[in-house]
MARGUGU-925798 format. One record per atom (N, C-alpha, C): x, y, z; residue in three letters; atom name. Coordinates in nm, 2 decimals. Example, Ala and Ser with C-alpha at 12.3 -4.5 7.8 and 13.67 -1.06 7.14 Angstrom:
MARGUGU-925798
<X 1.32 | Y -0.57 | Z 0.78 | resn Ala | name N>
<X 1.23 | Y -0.45 | Z 0.78 | resn Ala | name CA>
<X 1.32 | Y -0.33 | Z 0.78 | resn Ala | name C>
<X 1.28 | Y -0.22 | Z 0.71 | resn Ser | name N>
<X 1.37 | Y -0.11 | Z 0.71 | resn Ser | name CA>
<X 1.29 | Y 0.00 | Z 0.79 | resn Ser | name C>
This chain:
MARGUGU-925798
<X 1.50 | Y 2.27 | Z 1.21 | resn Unk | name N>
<X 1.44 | Y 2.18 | Z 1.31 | resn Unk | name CA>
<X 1.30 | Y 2.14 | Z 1.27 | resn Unk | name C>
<X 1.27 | Y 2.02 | Z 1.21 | resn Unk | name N>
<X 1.15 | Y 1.96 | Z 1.17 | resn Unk | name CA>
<X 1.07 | Y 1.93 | Z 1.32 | resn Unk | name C>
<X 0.98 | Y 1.90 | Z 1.34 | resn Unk | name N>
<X 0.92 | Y 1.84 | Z 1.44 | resn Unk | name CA>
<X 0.81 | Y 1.80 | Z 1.41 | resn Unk | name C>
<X 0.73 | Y 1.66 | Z 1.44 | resn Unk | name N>
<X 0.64 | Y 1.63 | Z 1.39 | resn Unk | name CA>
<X 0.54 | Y 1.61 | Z 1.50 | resn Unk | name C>
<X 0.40 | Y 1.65 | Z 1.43 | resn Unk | name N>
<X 0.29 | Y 1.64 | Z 1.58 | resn Unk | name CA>
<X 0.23 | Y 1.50 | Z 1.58 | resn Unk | name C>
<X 0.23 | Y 1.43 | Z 1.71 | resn Unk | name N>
<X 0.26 | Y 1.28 | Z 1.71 | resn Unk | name CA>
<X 0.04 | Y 1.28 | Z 1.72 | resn Unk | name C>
<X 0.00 | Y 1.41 | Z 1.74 | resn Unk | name N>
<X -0.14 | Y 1.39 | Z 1.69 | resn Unk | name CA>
<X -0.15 | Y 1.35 | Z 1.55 | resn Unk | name C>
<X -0.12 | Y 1.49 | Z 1.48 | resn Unk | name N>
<X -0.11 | Y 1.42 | Z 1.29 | resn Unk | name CA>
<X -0.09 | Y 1.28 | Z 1.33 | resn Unk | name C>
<X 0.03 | Y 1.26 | Z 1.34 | resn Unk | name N>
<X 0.05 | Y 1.12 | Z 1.26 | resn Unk | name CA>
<X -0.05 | Y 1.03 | Z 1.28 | resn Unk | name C>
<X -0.09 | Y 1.01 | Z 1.43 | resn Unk | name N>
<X -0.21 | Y 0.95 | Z 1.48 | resn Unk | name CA>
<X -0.35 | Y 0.95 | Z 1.40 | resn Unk | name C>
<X -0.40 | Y 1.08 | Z 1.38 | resn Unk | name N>
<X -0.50 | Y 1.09 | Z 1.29 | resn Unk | name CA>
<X -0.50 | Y 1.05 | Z 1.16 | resn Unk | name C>
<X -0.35 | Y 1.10 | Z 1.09 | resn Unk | name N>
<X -0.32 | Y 1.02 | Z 0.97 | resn Unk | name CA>
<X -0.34 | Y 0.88 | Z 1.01 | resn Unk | name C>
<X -0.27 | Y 0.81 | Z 1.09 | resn Unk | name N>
<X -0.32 | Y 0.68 | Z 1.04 | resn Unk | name CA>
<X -0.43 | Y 0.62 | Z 1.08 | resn Unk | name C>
<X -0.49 | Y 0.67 | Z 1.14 | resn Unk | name N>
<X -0.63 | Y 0.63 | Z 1.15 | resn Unk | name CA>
<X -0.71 | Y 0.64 | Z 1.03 | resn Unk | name C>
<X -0.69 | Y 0.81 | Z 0.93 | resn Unk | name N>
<X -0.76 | Y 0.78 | Z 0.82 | resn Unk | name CA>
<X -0.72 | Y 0.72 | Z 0.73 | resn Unk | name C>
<X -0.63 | Y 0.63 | Z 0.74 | resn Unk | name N>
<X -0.57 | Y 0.52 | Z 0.63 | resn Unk | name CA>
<X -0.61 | Y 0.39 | Z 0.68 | resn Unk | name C>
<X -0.59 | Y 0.33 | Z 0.81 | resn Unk | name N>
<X -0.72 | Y 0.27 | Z 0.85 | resn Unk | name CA>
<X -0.86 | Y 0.27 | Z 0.82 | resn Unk | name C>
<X -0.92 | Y 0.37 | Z 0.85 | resn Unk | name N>
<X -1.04 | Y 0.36 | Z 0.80 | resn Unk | name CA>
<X -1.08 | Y 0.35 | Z 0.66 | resn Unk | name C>
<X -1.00 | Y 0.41 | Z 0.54 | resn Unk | name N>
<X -0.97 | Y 0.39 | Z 0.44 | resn Unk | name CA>
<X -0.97 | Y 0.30 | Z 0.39 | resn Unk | name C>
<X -0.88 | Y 0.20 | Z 0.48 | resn Unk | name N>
<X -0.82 | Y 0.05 | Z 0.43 | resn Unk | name CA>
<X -0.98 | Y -0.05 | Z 0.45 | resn Unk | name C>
<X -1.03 | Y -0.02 | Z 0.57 | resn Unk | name N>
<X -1.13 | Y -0.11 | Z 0.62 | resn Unk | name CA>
<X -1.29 | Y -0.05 | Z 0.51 | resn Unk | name C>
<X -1.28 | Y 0.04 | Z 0.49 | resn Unk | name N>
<X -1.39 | Y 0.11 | Z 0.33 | resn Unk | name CA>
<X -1.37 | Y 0.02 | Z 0.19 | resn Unk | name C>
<X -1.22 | Y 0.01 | Z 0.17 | resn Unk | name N>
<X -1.20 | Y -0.06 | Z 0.05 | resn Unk | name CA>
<X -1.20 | Y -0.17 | Z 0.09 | resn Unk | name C>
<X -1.18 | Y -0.24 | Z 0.21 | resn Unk | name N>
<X -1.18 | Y -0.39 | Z 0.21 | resn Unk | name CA>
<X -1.35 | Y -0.44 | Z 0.20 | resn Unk | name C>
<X -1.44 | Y -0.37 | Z 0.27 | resn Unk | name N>
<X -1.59 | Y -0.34 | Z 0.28 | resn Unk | name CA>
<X -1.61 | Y -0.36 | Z 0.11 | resn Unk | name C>
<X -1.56 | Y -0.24 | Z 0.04 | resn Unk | name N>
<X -1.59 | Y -0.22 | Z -0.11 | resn Unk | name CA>
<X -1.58 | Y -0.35 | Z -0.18 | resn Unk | name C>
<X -1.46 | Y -0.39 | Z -0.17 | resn Unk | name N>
<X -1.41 | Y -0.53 | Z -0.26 | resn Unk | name CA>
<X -1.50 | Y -0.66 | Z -0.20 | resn Unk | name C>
<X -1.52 | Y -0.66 | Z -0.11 | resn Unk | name N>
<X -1.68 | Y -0.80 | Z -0.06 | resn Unk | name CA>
<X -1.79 | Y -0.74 | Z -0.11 | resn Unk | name C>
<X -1.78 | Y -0.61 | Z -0.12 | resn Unk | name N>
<X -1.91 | Y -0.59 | Z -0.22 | resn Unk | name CA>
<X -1.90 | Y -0.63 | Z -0.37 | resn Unk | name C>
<X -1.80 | Y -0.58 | Z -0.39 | resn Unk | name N>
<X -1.82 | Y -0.61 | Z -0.57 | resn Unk | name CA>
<X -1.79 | Y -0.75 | Z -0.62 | resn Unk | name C>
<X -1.73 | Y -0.79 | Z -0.53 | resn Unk | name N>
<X -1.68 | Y -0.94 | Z -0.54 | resn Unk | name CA>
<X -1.81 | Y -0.99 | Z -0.55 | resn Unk | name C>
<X -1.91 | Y -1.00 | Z -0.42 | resn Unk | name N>
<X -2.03 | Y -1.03 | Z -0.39 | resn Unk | name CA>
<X -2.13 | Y -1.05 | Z -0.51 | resn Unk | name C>
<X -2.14 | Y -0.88 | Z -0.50 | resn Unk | name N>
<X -2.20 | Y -0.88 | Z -0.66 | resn Unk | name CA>
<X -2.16 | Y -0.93 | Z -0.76 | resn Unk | name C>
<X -2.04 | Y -0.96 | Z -0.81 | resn Unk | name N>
<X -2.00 | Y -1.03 | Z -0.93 | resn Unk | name CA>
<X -2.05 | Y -1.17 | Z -0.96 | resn Unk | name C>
<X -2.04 | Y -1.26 | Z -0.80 | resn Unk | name N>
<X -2.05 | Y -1.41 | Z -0.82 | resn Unk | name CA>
<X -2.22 | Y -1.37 | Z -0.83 | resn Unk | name C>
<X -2.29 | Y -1.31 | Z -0.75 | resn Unk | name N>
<X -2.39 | Y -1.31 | Z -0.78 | resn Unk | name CA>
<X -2.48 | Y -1.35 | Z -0.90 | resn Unk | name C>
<X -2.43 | Y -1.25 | Z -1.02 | resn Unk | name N>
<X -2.42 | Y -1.19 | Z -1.10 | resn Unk | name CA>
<X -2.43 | Y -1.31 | Z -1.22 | resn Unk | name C>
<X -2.35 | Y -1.42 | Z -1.19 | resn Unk | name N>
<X -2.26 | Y -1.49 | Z -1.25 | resn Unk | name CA>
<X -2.36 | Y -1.58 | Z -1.23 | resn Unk | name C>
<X -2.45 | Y -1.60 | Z -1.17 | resn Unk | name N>
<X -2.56 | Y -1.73 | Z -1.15 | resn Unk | name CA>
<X -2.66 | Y -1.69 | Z -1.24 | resn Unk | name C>
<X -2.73 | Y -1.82 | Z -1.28 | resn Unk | name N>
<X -2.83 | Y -1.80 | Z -1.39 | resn Unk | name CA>
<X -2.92 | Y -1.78 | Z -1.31 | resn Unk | name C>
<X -3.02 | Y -1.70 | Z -1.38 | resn Unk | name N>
<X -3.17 | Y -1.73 | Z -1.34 | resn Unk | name CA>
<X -3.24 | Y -1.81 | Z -1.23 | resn Unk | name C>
<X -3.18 | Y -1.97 | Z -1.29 | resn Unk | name N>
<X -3.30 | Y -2.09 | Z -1.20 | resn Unk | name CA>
<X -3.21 | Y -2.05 | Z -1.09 | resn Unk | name C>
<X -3.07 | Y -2.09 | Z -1.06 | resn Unk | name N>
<X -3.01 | Y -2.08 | Z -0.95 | resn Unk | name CA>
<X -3.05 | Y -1.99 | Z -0.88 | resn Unk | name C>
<X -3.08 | Y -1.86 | Z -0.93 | resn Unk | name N>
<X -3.11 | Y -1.74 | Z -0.79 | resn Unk | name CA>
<X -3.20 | Y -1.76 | Z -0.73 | resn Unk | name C>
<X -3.33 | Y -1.84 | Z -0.84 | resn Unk | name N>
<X -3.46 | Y -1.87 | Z -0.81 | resn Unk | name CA>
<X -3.45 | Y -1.95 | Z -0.68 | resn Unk | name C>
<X -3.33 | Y -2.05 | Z -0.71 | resn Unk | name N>
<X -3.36 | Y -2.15 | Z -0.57 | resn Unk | name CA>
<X -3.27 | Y -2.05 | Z -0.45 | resn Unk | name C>
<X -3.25 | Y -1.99 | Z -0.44 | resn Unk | name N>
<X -3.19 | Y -1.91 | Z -0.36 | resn Unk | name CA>
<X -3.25 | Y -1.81 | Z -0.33 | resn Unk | name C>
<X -3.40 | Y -1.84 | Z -0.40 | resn Unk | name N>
<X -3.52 | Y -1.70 | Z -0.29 | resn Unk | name CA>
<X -3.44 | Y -1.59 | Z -0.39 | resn Unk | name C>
<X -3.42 | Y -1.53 | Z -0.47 | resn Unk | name N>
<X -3.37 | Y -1.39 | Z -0.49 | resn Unk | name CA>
<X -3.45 | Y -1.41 | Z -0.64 | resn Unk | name C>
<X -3.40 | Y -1.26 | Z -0.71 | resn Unk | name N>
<X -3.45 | Y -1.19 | Z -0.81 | resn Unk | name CA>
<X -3.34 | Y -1.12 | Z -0.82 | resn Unk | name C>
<X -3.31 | Y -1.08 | Z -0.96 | resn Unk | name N>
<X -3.18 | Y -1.02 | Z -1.01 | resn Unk | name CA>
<X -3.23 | Y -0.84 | Z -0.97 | resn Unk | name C>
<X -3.35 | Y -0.80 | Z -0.97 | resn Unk | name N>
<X -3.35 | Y -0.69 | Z -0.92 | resn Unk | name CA>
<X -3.31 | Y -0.64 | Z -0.73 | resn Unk | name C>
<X -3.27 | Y -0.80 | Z -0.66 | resn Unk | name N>
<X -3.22 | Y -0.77 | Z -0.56 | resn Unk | name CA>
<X -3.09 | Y -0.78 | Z -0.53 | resn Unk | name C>
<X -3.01 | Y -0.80 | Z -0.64 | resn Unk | name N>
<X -2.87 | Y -0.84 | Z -0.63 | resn Unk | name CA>
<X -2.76 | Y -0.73 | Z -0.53 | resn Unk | name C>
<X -2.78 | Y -0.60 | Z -0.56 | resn Unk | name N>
<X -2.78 | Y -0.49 | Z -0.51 | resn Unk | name CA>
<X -2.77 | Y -0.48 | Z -0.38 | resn Unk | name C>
<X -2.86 | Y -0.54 | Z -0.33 | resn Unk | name N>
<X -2.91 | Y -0.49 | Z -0.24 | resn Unk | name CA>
<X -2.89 | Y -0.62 | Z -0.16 | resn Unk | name C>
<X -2.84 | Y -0.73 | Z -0.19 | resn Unk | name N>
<X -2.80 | Y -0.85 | Z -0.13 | resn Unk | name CA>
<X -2.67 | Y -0.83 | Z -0.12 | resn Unk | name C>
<X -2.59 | Y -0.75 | Z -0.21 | resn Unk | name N>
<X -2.43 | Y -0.74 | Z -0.19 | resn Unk | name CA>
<X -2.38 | Y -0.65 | Z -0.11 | resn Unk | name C>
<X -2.46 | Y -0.51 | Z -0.12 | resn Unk | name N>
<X -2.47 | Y -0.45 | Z -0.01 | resn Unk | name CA>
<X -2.50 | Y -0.45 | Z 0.14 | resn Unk | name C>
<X -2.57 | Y -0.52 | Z 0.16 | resn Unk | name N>
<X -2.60 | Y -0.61 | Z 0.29 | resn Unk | name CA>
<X -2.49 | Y -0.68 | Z 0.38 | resn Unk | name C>
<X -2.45 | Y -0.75 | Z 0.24 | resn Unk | name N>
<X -2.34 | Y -0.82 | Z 0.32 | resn Unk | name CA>
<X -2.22 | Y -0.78 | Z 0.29 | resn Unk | name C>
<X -2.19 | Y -0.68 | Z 0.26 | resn Unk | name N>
<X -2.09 | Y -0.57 | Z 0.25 | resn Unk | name CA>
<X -2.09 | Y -0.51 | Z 0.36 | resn Unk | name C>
<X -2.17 | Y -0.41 | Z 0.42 | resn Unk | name N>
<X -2.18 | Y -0.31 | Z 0.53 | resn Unk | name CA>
<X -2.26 | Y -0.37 | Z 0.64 | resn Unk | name C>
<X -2.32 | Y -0.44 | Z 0.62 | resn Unk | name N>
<X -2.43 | Y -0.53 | Z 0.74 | resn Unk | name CA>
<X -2.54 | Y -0.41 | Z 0.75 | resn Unk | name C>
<X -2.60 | Y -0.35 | Z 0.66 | resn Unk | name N>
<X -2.70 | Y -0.30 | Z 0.66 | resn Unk | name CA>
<X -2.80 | Y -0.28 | Z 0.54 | resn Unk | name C>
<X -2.93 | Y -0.26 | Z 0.54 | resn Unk | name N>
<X -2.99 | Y -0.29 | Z 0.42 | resn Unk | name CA>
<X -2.97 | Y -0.17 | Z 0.36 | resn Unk | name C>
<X -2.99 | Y -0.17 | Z 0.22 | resn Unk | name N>
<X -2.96 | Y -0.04 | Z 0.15 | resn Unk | name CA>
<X -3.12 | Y 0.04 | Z 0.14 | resn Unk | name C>
């Protein structure tokens, strides 16, 4: 007689939820950073940035908070 605790399962899938919503966060970041990445120079220039803030602009809008 198996019986399963309908807590587990609950908690399990919450941590696969929150899991899922981590890597979806992750992938706007790297994605983020990649196009970033992919701009020359002048263009960042006209976009107010510096490649030493790339980081920290992907991350931003990755998590909605500054790094």
């Amino acid at each position: 007689d198996i019986r399963t605790d309908a807590g587990f399962v609950a908690r399990f899938a919450e941590t696969l939820n929150a899991l899922s919503a981590r890597y979806a966060q992750y992938r706007v970041y790297r994605r983020t950073l990649n196009e970033l990445t992919s701009l020359s120079s002048r263009e960042l220039a006209d976009l107010g940035l510096h490649r030493s803030m790339l980081r920290n602009v992907a991350y931003e809008a990755a998590y909605g908070i500054k790094a």
